[in-house]
N, C-alpha and C positions, 0 to 999 in steps of 0.2 A: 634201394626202395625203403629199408630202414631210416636211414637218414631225409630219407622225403619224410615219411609218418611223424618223425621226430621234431622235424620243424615245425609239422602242421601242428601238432597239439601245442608244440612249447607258441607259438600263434596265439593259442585258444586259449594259453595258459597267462598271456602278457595283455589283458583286454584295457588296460590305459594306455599300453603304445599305438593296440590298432584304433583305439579310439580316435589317436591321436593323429594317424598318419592314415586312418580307411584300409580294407581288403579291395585291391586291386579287383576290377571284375574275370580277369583273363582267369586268376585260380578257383571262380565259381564253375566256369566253363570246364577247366582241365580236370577238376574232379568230377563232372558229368561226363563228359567221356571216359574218364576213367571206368567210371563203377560201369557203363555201359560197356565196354573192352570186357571187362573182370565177365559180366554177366553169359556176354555172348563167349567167353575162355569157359564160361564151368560148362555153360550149352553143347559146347564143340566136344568135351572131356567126358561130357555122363550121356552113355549110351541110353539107358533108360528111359533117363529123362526126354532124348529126342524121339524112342518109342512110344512113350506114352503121349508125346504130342500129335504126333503121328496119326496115331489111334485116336486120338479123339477128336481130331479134322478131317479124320476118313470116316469115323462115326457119322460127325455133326452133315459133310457132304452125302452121304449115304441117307440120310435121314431125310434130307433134304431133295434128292433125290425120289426117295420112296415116295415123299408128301407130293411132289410135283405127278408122276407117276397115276398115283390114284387120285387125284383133281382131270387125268384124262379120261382116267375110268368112267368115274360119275359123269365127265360130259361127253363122253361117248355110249355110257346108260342112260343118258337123259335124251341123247339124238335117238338113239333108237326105241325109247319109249314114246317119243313124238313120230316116229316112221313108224311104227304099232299103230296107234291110235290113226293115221291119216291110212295106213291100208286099210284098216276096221271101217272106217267110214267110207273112202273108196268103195267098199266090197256092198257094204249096205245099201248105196246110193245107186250100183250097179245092178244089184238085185241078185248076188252070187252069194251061193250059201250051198250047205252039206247038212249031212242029219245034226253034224257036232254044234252048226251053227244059230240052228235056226231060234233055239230058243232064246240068244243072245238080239238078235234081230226082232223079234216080237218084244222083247222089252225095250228094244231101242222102237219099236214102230210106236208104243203105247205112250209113249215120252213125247214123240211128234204129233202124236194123235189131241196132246193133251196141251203142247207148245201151240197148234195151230188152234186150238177152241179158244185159248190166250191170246194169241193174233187176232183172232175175229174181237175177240171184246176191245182190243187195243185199238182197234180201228172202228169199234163203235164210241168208243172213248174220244178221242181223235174227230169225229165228225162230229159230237157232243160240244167240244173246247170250238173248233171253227167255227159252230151253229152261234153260242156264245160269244166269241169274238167280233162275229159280221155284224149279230145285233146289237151288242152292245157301240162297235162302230158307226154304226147306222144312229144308233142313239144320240150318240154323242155331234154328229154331221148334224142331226135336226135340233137339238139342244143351242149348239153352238151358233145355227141359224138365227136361231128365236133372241139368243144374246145379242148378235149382231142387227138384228132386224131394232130390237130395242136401243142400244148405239145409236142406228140412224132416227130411230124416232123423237130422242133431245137433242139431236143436235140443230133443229128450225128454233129448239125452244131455250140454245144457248145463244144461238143469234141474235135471237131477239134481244135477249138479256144484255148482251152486249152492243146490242143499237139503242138499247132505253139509257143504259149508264151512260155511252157518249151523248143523247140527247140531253139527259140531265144534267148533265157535267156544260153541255152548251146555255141551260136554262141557268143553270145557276151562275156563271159569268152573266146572264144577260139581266138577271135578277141585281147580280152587285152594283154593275153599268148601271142600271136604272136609279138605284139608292145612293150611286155613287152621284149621278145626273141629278136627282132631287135635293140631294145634300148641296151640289153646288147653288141649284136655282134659287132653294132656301136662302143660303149664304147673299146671292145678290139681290134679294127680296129686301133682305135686314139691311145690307149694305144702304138699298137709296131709302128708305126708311129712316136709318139713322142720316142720311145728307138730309132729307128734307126737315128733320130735326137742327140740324145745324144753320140750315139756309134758315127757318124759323126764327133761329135766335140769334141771326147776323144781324147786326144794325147797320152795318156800312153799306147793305143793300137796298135796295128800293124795293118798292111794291111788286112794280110793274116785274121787276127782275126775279124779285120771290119766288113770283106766280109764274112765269117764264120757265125757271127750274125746276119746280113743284111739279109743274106739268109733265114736262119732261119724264123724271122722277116717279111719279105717280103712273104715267102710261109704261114706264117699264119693271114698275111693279105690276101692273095688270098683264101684262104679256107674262113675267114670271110664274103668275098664277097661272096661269091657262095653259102655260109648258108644265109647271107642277102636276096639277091636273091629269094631263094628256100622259105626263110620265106613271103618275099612281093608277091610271085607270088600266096598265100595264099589268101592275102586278100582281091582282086577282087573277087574270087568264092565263099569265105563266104561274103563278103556284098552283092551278085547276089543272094546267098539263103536267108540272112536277107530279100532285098527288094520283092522277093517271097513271102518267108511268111506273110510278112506286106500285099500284095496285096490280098492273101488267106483269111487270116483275118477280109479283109475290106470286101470280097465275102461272107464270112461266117456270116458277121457282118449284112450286109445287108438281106441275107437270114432271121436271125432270126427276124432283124426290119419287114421284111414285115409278118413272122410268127405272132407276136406282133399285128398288125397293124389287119391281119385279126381277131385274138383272140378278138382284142378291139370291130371290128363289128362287130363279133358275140354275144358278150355280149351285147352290143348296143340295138342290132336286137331284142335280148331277152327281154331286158327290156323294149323296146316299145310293143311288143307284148304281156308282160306278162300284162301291163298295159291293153290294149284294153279285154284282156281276161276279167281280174278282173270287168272292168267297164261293160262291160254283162251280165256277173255273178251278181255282184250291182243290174243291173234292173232286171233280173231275181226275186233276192233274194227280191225286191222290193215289186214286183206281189204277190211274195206269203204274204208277208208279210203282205198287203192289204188285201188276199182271208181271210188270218188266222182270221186278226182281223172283217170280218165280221162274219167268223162261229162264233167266241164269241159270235157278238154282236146279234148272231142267239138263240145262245144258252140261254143267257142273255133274251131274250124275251119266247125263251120255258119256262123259271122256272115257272111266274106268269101263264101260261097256264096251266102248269102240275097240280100247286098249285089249280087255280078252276078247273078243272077233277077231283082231288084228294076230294076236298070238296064237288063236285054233287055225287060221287060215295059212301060217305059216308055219305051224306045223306039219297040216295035212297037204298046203304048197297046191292048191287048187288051180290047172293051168287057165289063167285068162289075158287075155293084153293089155287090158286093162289095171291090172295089179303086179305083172310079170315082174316089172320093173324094182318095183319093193321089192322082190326077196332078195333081188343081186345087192341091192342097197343094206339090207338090215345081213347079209352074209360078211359081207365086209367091215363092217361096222364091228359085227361079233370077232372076227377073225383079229381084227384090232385091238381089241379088247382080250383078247387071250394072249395076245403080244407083250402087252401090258402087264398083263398079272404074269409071264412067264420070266419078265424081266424085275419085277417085283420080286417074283419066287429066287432070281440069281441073287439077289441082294440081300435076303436072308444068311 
């Protein structure tokens, strides 16, 4: 063993050869075992030391023990404070009592007396919020109506609107056509115009030939005119039905603004009123709100009432059939719970 030690440090003591060549990993291992051999050699040799371990894992389980222990207690005092409290109320509900009882029971009756004056408002409350709700539904069924009835009342006066723009949309092609038709007529007006200027000033023509084409010429300028004519006397009566319909339009237009206009105050209407409803309804929902949280805070004081009723009655062990049951129930419960503490008291 000497000569192991000796080597290790003269190791420790050459740190450029192990630099050089590495510590093997097997000698990290073999002195981990080691020291752990050595540990568990002094453990096995010092009696003390494995007493005093001893003791302190019989301690720590004992402790552990106790804690678990009385975690049954308190839920086996807590089951039998809720079997208290459900005979108390049993008993009172049944109408069983004794001299020790009764003054516990007049305070539980003054509580119900005062729970059920609560119920009545809560249910004036209640048919108050319904009263509010139907009307205010109601409200809104005929509001909504009046909306809709308005909807259908622009809608002959979109129609319309939209049969004047296609009509116009057809005048005003027939408007172009027309200017586009007199533009040509004109053009062949100027056209024999200009030929009979030229025939004028031919000289390789004759008289007879002149007047031949001139005529000609001339009777289709007179036809030109009289299709010119017949086209311009057109377009007074369709621009007379354009500015109709523009005016129809504007009639129509305004029709639906004011349809608009009332749709806006009916929505208006609605949402002022729906507001006023809602904030009624709030204090309404208020009251009850308040009643509720006294019945708790009613109820919340019957428990400890129940609870001693519940304890004079099994005391005094009043025989009924109705109750019988409980004391077998809170006898076992107790008998468990002395079990408990006696096994506590061994572990002291």
């Amino acid at each position: 063993m000497k000569a192991f030690f000796d080597n290790l440090f003269s190791a420790f003591q050459e740190p450029s050869q192990i630099a050089r060549e590495g510590l093997p990993y097997w000698i990290f291992w073999l002195l981990l075992c080691f020291i752990f051999l050595l540990v568990v050699f002094i453990f096995l040799r010092d009696k003390d030391l494995r007493q005093r371990l001893n003791s302190f894992f019989f301690r720590a389980r004992r402790r552990i023990t106790r804690m678990r222990l009385q975690a049954k207690i308190k839920k086996q005092n807590q089951n039998k404070t809720e079997l208290l409290k459900e005979l108390g109320r049993k008993t009172y509900e049944a109408g069983i009592s004794n001299e020790e009882t009764k003054k516990i029971s007049r305070e539980i009756k003054a509580l119900d007396k005062k729970k059920n004056l609560n119920q009545k408002e809560l249910e004036k409350f209640s048919s108050e919020i319904d009263m509010l709700n139907k009307q205010y539904s109601e409200y809104r069924k005929n509001q909504e109506a009046q909306i809709k009835e308005q909807e259908e009342g622009k809608k002959p006066h979109q129609e319309k609107i939209a049969n004047t723009k296609e009509r116009k949309k057809q005048i005003e092609k027939e408007l172009n056509r027309v200017k586009k038709d007199i533009g040509k007529v004109e053009k062949e007006r100027k056209d024999s115009q200009r030929k009979i200027q030229n025939i004028e000033a031919n000289t390789k023509l004759s008289e007879m030939e002149k007047n031949t084409r001139k005529d000609e010429l001339e009777k289709k300028i007179k036809d030109s005119a009289k299709k010119k004519e017949g086209l311009e006397q057109k377009i007074p009566s369709l621009a007379e039905e354009k500015t109709k319909l523009e005016k129809e339009t504007k009639g129509n237009q305004k029709a639906i603004d004011d349809f608009h206009r009332r749709m806006k105050a009916l929505k208006e209407e609605e949402r002022r009123e729906g507001q006023k409803f809602e904030r009624e309804i709030r204090k309404w929902q208020k009251k009850q709100e308040n009643i509720q949280k006294k019945n708790k805070e009613i109820e919340k004081r019957k428990q400890p009432l129940f609870e001693s009723l519940g304890k004079e009655m099994n005391e005094t062990r009043v025989k009924d059939e109705k109750i019988n049951t409980f004391y077998s129930q809170i006898d076992e419960i107790e008998k468990s719970i002395k079990e408990l503490e006696s096994r506590i008291q061994d572990l002291s």
